[in-house]
DRENDOLUM-360076 format. One record per residue (C-alpha): residue number from 1; residue in one letter; x, y, z. Coordinates in nm, 3 decimals. Layout:
% residues N
<bamar><num>NUM</num><residu>A</residu><X>X</X><Y>Y</Y><Z>Z</Z></bamar>
...
***
This chain:
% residues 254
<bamar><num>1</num><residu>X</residu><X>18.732</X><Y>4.455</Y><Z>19.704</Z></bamar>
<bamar><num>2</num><residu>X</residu><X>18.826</X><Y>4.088</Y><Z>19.781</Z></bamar>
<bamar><num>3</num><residu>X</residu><X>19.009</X><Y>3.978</Y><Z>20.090</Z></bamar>
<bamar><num>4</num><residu>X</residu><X>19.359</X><Y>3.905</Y><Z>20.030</Z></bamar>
<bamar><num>5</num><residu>X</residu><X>19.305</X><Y>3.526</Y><Z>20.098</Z></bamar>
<bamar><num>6</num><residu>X</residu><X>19.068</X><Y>3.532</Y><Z>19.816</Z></bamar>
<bamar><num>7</num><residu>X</residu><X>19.277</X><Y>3.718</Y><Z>19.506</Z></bamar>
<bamar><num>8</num><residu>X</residu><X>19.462</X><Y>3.528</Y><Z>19.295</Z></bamar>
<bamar><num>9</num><residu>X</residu><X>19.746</X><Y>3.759</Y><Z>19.196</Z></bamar>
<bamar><num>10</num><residu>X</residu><X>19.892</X><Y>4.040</Y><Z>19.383</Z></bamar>
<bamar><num>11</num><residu>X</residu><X>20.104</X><Y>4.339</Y><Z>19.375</Z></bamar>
<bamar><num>12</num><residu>X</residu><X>20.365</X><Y>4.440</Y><Z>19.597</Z></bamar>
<bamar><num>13</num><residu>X</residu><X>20.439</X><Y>4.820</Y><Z>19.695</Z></bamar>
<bamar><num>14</num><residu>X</residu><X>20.690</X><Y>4.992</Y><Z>19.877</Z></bamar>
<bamar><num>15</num><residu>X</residu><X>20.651</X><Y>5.324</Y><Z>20.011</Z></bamar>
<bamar><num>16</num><residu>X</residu><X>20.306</X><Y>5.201</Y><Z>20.057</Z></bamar>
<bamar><num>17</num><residu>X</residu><X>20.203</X><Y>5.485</Y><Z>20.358</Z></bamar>
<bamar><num>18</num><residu>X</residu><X>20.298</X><Y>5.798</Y><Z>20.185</Z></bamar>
<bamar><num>19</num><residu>X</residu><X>20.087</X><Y>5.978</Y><Z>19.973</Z></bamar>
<bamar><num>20</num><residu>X</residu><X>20.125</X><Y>5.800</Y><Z>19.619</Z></bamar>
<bamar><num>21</num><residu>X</residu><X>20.163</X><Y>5.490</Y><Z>19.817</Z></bamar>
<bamar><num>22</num><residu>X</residu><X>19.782</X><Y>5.539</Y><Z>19.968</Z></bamar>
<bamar><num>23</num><residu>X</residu><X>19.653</X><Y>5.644</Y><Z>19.607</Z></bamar>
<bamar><num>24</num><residu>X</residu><X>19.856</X><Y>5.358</Y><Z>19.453</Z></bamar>
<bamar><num>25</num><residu>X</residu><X>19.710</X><Y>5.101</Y><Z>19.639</Z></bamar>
<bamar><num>26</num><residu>X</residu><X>19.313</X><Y>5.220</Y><Z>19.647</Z></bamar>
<bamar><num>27</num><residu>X</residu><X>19.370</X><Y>5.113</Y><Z>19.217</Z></bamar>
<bamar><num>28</num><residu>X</residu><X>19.543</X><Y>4.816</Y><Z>19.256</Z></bamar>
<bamar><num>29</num><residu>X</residu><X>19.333</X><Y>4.723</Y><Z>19.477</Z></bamar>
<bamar><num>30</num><residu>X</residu><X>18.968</X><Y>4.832</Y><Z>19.271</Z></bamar>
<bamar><num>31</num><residu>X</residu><X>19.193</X><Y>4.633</Y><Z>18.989</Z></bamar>
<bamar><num>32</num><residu>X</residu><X>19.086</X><Y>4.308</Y><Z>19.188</Z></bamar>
<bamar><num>33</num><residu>X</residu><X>19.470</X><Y>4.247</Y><Z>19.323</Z></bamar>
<bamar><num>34</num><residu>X</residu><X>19.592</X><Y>4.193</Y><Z>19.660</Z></bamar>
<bamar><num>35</num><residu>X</residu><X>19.832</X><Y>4.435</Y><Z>19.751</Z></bamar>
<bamar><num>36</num><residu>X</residu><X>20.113</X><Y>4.365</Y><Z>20.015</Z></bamar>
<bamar><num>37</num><residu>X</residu><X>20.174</X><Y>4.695</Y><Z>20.145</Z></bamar>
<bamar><num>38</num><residu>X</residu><X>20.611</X><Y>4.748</Y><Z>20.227</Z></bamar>
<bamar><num>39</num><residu>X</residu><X>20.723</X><Y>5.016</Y><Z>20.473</Z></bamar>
<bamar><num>40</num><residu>X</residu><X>20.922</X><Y>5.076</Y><Z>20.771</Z></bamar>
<bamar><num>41</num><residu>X</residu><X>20.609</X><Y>5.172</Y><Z>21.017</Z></bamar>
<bamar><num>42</num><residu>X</residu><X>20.444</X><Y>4.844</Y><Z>21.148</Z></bamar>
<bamar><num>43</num><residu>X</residu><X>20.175</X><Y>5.067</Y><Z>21.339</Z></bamar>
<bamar><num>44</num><residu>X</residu><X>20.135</X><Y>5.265</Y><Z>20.987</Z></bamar>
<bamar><num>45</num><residu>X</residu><X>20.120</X><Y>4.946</Y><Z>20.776</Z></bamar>
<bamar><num>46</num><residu>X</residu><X>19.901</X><Y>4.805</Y><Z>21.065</Z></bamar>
<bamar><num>47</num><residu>X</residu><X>19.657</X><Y>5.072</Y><Z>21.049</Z></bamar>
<bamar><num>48</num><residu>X</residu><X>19.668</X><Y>5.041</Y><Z>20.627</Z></bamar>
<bamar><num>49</num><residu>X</residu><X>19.568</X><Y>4.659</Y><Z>20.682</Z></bamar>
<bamar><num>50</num><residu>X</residu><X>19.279</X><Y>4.699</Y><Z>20.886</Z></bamar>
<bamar><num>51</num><residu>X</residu><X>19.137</X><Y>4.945</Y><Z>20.684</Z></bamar>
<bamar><num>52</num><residu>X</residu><X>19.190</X><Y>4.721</Y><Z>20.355</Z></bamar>
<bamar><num>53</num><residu>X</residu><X>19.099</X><Y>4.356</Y><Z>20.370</Z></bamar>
<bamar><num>54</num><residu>X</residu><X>19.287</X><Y>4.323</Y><Z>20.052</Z></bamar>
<bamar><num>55</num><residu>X</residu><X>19.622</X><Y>4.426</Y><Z>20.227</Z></bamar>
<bamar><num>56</num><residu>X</residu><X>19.894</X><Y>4.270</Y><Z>20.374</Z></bamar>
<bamar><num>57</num><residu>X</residu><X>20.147</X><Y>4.396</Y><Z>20.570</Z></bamar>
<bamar><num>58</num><residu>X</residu><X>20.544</X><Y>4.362</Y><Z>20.539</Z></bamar>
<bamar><num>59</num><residu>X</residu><X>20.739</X><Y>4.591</Y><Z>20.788</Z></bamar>
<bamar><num>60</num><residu>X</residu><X>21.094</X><Y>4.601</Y><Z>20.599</Z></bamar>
<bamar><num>61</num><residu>X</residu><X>21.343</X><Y>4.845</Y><Z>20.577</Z></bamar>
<bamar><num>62</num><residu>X</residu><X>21.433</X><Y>4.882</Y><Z>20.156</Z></bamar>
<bamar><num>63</num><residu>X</residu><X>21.767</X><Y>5.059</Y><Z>20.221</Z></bamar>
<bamar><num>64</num><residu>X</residu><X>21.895</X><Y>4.724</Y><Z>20.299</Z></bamar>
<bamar><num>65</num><residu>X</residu><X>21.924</X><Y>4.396</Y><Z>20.198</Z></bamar>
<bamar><num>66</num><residu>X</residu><X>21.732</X><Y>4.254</Y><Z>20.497</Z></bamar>
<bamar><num>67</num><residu>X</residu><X>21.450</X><Y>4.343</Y><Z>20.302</Z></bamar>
<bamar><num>68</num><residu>X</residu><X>21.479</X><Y>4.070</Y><Z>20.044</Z></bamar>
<bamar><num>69</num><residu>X</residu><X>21.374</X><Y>3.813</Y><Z>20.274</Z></bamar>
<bamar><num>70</num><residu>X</residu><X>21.162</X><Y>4.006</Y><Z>20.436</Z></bamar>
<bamar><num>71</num><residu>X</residu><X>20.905</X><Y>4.111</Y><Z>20.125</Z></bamar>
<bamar><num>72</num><residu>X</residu><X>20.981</X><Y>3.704</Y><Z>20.016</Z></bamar>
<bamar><num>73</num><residu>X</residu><X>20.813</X><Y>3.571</Y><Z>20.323</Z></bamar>
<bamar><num>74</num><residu>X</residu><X>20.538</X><Y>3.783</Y><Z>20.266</Z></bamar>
<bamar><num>75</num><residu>X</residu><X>20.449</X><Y>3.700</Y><Z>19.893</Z></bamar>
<bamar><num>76</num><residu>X</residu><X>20.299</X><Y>3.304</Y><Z>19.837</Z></bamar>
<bamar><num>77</num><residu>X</residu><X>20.111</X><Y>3.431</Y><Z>19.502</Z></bamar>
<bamar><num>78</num><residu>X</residu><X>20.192</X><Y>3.498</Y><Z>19.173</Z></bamar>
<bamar><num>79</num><residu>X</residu><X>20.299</X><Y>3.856</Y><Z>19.108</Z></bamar>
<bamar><num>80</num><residu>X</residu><X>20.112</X><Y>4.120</Y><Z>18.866</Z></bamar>
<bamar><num>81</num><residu>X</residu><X>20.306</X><Y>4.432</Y><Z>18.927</Z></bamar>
<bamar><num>82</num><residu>X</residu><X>20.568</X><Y>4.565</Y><Z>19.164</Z></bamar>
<bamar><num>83</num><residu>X</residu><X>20.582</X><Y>4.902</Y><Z>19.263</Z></bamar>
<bamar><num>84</num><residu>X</residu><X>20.862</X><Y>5.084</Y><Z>19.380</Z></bamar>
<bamar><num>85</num><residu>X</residu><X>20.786</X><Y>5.462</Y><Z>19.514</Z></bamar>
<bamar><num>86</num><residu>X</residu><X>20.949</X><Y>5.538</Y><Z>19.822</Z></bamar>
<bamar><num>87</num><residu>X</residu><X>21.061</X><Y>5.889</Y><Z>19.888</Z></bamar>
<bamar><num>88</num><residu>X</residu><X>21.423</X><Y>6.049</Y><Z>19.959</Z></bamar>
<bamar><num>89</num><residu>X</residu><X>21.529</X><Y>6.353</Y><Z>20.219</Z></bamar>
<bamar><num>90</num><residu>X</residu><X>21.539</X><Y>6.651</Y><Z>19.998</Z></bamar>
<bamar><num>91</num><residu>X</residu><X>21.880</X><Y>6.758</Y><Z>20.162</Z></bamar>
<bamar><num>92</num><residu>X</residu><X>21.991</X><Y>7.102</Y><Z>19.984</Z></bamar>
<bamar><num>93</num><residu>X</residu><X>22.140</X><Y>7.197</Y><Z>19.594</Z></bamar>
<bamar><num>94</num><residu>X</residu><X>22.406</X><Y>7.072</Y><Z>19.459</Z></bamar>
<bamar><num>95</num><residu>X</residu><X>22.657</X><Y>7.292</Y><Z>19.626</Z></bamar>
<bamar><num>96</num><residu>X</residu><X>22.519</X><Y>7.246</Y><Z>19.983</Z></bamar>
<bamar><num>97</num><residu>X</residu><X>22.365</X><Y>6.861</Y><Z>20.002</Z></bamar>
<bamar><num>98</num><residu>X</residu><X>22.575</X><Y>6.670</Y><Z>20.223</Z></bamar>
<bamar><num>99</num><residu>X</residu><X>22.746</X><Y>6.381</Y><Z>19.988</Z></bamar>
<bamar><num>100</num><residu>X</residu><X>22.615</X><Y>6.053</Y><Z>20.220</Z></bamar>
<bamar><num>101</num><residu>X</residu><X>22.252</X><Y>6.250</Y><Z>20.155</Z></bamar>
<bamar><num>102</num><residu>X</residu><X>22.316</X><Y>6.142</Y><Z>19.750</Z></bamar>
<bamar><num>103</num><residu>X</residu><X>22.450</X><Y>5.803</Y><Z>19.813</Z></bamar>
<bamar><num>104</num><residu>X</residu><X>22.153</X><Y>5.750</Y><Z>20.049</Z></bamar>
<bamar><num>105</num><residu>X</residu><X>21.913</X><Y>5.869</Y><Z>19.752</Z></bamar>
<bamar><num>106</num><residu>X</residu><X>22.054</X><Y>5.607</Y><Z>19.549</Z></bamar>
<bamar><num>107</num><residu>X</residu><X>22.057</X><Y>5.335</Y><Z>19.777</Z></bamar>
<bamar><num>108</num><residu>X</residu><X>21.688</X><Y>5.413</Y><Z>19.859</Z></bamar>
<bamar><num>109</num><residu>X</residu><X>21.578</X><Y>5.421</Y><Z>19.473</Z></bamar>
<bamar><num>110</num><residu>X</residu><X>21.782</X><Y>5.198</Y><Z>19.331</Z></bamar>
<bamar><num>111</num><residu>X</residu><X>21.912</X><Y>4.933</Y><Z>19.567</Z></bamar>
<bamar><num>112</num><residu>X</residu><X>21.539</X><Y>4.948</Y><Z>19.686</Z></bamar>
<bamar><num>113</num><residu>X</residu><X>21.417</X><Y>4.853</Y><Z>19.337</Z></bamar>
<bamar><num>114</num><residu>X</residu><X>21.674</X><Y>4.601</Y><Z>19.292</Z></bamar>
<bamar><num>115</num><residu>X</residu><X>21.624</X><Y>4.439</Y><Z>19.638</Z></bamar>
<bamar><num>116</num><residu>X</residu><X>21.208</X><Y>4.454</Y><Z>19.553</Z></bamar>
<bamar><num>117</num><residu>X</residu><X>21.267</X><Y>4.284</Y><Z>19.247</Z></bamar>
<bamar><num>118</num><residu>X</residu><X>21.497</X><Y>4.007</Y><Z>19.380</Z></bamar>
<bamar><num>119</num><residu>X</residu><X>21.255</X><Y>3.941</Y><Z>19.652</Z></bamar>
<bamar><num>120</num><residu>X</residu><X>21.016</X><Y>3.862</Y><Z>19.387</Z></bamar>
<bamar><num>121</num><residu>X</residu><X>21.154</X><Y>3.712</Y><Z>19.133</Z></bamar>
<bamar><num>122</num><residu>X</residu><X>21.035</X><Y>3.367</Y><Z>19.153</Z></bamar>
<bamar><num>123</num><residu>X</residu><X>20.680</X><Y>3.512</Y><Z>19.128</Z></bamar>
<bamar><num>124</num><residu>X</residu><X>20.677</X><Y>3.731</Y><Z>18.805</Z></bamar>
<bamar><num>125</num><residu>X</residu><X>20.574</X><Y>3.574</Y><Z>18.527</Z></bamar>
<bamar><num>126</num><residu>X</residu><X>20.481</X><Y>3.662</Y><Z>18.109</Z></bamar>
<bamar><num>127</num><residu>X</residu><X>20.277</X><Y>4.035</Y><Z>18.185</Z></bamar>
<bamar><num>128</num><residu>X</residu><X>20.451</X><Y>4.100</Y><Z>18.519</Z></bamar>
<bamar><num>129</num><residu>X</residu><X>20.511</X><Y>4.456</Y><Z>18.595</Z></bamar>
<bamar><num>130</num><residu>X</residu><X>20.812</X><Y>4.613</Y><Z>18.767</Z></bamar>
<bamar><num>131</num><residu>X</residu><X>20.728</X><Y>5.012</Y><Z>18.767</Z></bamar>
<bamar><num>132</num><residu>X</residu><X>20.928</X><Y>5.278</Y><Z>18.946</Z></bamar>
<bamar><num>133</num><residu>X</residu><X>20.824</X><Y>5.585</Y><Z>19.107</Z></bamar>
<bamar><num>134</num><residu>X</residu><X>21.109</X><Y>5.798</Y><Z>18.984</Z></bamar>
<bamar><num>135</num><residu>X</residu><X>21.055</X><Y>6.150</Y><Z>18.909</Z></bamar>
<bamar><num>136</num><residu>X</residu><X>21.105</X><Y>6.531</Y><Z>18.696</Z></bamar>
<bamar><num>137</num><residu>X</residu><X>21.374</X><Y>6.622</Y><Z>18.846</Z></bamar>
<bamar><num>138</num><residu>X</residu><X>21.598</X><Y>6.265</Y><Z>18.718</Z></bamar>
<bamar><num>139</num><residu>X</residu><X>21.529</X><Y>6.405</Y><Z>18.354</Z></bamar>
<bamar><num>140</num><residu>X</residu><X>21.550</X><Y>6.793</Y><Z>18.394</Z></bamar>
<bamar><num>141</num><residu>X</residu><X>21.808</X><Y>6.866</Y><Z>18.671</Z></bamar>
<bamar><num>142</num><residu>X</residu><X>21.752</X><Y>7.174</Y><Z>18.904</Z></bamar>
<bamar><num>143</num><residu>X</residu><X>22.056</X><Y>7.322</Y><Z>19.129</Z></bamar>
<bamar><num>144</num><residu>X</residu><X>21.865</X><Y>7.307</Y><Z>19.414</Z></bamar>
<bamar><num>145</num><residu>X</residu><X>21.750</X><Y>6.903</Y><Z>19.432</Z></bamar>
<bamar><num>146</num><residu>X</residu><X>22.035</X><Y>6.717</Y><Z>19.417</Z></bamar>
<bamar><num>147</num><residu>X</residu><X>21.956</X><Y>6.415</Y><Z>19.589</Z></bamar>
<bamar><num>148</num><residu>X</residu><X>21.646</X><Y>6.337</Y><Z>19.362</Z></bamar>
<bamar><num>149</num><residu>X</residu><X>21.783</X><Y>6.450</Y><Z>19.044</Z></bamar>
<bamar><num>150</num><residu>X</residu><X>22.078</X><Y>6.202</Y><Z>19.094</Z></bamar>
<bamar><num>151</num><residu>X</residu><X>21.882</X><Y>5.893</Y><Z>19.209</Z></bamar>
<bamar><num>152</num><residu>X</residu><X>21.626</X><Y>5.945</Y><Z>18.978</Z></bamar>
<bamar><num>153</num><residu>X</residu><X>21.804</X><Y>5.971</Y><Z>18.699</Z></bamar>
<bamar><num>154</num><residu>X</residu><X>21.952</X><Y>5.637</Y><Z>18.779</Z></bamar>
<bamar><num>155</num><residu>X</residu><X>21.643</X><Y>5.496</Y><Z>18.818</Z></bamar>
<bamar><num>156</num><residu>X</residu><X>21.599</X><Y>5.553</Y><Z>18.448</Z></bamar>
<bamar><num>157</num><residu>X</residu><X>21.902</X><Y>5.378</Y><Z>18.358</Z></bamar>
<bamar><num>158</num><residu>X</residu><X>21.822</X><Y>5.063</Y><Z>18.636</Z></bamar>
<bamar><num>159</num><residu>X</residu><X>21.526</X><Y>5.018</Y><Z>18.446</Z></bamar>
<bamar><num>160</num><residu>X</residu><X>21.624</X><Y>5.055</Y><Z>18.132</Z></bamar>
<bamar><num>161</num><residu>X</residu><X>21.829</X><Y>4.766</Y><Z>18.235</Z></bamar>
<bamar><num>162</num><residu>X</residu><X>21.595</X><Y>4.579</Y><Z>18.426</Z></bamar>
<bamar><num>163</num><residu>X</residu><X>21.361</X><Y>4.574</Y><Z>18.088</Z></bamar>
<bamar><num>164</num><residu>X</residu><X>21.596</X><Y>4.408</Y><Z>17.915</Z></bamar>
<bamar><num>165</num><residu>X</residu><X>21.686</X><Y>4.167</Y><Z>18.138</Z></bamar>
<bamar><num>166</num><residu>X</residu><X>21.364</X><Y>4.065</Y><Z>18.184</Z></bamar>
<bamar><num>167</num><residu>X</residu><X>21.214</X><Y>4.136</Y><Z>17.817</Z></bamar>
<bamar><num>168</num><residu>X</residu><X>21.284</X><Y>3.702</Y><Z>17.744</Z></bamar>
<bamar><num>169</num><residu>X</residu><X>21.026</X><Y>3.609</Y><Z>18.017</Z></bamar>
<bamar><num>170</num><residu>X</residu><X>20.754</X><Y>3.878</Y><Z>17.906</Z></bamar>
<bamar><num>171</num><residu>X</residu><X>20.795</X><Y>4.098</Y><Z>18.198</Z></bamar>
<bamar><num>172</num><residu>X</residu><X>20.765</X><Y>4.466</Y><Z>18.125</Z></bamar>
<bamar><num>173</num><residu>X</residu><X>20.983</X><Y>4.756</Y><Z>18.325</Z></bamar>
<bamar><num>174</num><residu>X</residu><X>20.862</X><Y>5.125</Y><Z>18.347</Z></bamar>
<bamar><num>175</num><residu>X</residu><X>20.961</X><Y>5.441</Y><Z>18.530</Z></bamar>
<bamar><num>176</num><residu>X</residu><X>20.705</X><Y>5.693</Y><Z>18.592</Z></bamar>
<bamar><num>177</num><residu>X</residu><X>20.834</X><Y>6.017</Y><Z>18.647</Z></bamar>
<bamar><num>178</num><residu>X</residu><X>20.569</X><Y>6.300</Y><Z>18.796</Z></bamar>
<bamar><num>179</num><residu>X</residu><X>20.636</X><Y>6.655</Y><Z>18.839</Z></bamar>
<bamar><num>180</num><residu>X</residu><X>20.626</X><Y>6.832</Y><Z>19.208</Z></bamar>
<bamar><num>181</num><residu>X</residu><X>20.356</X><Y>6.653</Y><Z>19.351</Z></bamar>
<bamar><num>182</num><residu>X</residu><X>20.059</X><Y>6.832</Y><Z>19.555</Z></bamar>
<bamar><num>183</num><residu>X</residu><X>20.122</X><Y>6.637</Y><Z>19.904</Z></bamar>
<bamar><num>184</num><residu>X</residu><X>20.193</X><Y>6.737</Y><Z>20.245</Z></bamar>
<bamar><num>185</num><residu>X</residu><X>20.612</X><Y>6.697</Y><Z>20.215</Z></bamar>
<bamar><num>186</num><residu>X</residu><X>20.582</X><Y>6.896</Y><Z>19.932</Z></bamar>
<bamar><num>187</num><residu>X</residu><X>20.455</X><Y>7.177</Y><Z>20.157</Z></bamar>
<bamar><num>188</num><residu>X</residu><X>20.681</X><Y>7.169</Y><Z>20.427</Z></bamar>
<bamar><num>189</num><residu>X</residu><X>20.935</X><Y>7.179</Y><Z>20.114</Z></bamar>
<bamar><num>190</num><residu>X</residu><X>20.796</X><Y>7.495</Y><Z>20.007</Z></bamar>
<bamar><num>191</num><residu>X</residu><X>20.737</X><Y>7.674</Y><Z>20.359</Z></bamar>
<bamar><num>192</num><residu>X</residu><X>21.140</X><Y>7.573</Y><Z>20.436</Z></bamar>
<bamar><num>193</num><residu>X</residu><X>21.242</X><Y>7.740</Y><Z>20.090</Z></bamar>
<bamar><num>194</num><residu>X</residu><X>21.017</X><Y>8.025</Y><Z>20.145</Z></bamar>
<bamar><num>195</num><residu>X</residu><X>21.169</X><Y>8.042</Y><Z>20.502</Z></bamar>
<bamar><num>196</num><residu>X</residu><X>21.546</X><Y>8.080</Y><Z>20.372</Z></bamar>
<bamar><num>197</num><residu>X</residu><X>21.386</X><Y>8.327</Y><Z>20.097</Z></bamar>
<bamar><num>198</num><residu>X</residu><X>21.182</X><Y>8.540</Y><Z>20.335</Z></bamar>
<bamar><num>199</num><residu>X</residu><X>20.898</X><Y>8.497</Y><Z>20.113</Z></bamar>
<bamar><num>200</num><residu>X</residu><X>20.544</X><Y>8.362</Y><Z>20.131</Z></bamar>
<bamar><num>201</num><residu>X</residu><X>20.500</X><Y>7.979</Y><Z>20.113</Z></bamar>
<bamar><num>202</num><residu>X</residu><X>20.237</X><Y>8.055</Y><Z>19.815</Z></bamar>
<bamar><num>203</num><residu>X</residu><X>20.488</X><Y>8.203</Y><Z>19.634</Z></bamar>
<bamar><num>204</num><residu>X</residu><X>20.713</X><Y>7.946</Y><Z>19.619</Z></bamar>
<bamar><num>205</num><residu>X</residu><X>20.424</X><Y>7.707</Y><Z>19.520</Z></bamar>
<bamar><num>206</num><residu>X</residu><X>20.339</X><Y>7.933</Y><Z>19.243</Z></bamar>
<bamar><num>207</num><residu>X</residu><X>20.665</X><Y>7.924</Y><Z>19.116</Z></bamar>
<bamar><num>208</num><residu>X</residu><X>20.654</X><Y>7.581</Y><Z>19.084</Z></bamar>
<bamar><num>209</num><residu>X</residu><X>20.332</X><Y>7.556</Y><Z>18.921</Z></bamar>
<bamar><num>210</num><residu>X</residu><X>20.483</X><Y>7.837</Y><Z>18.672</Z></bamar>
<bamar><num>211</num><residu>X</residu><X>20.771</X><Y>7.613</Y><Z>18.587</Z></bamar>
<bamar><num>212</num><residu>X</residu><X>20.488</X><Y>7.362</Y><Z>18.396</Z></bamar>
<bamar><num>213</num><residu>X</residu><X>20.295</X><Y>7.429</Y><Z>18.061</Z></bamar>
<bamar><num>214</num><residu>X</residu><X>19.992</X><Y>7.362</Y><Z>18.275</Z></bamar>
<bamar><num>215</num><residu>X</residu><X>20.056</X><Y>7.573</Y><Z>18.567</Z></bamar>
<bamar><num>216</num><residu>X</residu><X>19.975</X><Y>7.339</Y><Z>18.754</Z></bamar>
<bamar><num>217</num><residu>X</residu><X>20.112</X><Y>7.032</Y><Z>19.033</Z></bamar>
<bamar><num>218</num><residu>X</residu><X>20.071</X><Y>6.645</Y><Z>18.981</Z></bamar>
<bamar><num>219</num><residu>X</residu><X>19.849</X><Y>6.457</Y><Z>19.251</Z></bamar>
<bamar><num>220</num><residu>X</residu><X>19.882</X><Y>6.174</Y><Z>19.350</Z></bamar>
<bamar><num>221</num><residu>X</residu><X>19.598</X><Y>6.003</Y><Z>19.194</Z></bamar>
<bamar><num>222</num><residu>X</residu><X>19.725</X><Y>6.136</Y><Z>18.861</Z></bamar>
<bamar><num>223</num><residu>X</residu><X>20.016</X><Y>5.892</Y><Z>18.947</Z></bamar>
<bamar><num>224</num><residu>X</residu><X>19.755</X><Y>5.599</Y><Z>19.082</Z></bamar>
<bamar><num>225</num><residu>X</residu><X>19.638</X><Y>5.617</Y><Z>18.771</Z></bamar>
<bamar><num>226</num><residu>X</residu><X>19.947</X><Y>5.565</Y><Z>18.527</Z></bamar>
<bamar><num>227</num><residu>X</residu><X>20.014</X><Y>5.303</Y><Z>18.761</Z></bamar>
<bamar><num>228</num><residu>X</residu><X>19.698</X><Y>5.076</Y><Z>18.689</Z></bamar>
<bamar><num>229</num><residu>X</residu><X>19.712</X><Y>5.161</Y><Z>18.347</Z></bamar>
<bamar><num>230</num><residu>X</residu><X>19.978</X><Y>4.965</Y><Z>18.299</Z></bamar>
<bamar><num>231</num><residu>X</residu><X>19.820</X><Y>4.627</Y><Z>18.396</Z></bamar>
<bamar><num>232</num><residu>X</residu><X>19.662</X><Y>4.645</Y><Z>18.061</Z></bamar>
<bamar><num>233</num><residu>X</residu><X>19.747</X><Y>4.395</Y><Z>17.837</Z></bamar>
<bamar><num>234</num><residu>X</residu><X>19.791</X><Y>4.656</Y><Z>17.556</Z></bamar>
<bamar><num>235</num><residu>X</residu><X>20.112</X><Y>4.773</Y><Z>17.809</Z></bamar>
<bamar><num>236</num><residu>X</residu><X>20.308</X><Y>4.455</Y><Z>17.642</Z></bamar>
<bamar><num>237</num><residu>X</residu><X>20.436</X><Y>4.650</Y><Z>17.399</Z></bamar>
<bamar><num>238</num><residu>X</residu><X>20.592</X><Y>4.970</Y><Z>17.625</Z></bamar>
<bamar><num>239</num><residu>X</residu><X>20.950</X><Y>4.854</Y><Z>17.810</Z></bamar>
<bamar><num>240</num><residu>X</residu><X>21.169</X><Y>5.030</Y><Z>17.977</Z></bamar>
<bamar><num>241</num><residu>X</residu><X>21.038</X><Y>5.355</Y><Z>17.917</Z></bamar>
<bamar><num>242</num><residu>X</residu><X>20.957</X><Y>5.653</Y><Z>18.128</Z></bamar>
<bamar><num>243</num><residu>X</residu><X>20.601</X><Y>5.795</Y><Z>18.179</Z></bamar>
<bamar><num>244</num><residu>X</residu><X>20.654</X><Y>6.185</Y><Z>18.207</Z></bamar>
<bamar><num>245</num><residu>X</residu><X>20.330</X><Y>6.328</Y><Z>18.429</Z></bamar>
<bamar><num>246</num><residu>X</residu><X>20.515</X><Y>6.650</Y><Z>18.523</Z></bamar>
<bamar><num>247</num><residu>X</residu><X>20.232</X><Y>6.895</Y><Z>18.370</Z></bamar>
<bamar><num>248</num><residu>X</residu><X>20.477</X><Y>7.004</Y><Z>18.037</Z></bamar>
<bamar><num>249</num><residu>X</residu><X>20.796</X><Y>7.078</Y><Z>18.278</Z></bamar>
<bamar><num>250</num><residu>X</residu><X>21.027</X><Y>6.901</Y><Z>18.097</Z></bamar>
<bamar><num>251</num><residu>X</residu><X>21.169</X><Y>7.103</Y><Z>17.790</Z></bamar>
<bamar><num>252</num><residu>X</residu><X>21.403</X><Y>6.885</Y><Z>17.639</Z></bamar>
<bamar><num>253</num><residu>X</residu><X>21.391</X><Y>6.643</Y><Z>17.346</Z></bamar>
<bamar><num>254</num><residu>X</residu><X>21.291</X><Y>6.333</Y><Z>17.356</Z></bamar>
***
């Protein structure tokens, strides 16, 4: 992997500490790009940077606009890709979540994407790619995940927009949308639920495996790699569509 001095194009990630933000980066990285790695944490990204020589850190805060400038000073390449995957609270059903927990979610996933992609704007070019982590839950809603059933299903319809505002200069938009993901917050999702059920925490994980054809939970580096596939060339032709990894848990049509 090249130093970050030394690649010629980059790709810039937010939510670039969590757990699809570490498998993310590992591809674009092997892809031969230098990544510039967005999160709140400066000891986090810190850490992330000295690990990777192809990574630079940007310590910016995506819920608000300060973060235009911020992720703008940090980019002086041409963009590749943009990737947009930070998470939300997971703050109760529909009936309980507190209402600023929603118009958080939203402001997170969508104001986040549009702030990324303003920040970069001047550095996309024909075979850019703005993707979005979105997720299951935005296509098949569930009583008991508001907040990320409402934001992500308006992350579909951002990008849906986003493709075609961007389809004259050749840059492509996707949303990839993954199922409940194997990860640590996961977990503590599951052993909370199970808590208020007075159930095991396996249960409750094998209930949602149950819920897919597959019986089984995305990973991460299922994601990682939907990501890099679109940097293929052959990608030109896919816009402002949604990549469904959720394992067969979506029942609907299309």
């Amino acid at each position: 992997m090249k130093p970050f001095a030394e690649c010629p194009e980059i790709a810039v990630l937010v939510g670039a500490t969590g757990a699809f933000g570490n498998a993310i980066g590992r591809r674009l990285l092997a892809a031969g790009l230098g990544v510039v790695a967005v999160a709140r944490s400066a000891d986090s990204l810190l850490a992330l940077a000295a690990e990777q020589p192809g990574v630079r850190a940007c310590v910016a805060n995506i819920a608000a606009d300060t973060a235009i400038a911020a992720i703008k000073a940090a980019i002086d390449k041409p963009v590749r890709m943009v990737v947009h995957g930070p998470g939300v609270a997971v703050a109760g059903g529909i009936l309980t979540a507190p209402t600023e927990s929603l118009v958080d979610a939203v402001n997170i996933k969508v104001g986040g994407l549009l702030r990324l992609v303003r920040a970069v704007d001047e550095q996309l070019g024909a075979g850019s790619r703005i993707v979005a982590i979105g997720g299951h839950y935005g296509l098949e809603p569930t009583a008991y995940a508001a907040a990320a059933g409402v934001a992500n299903a308006a992350i579909l319809n951002a990008v849906r927009q986003l493709s075609l505002a961007y389809g004259a200069r050749g840059i492509t938009a996707h949303t990839i949308a993954p199922g409940p993901a194997d990860t640590e917050r996961l977990h503590r999702v599951a052993a909370s639920r199970a808590e208020q059920r007075g159930c095991a925490v396996d249960d409750v994980l094998d209930e949602l495996r149950a819920e897919s054809s597959l019986g089984a939970l995305t990973t991460p580096e299922q994601v990682a790699w939907a990501v890099a596939l679109l940097l293929d060339r052959e990608a030109d032709a896919m816009t402002g569509s949604c990549l469904m990894l959720d394992a067969g848990r979506r029942r609907g049509l299309p």
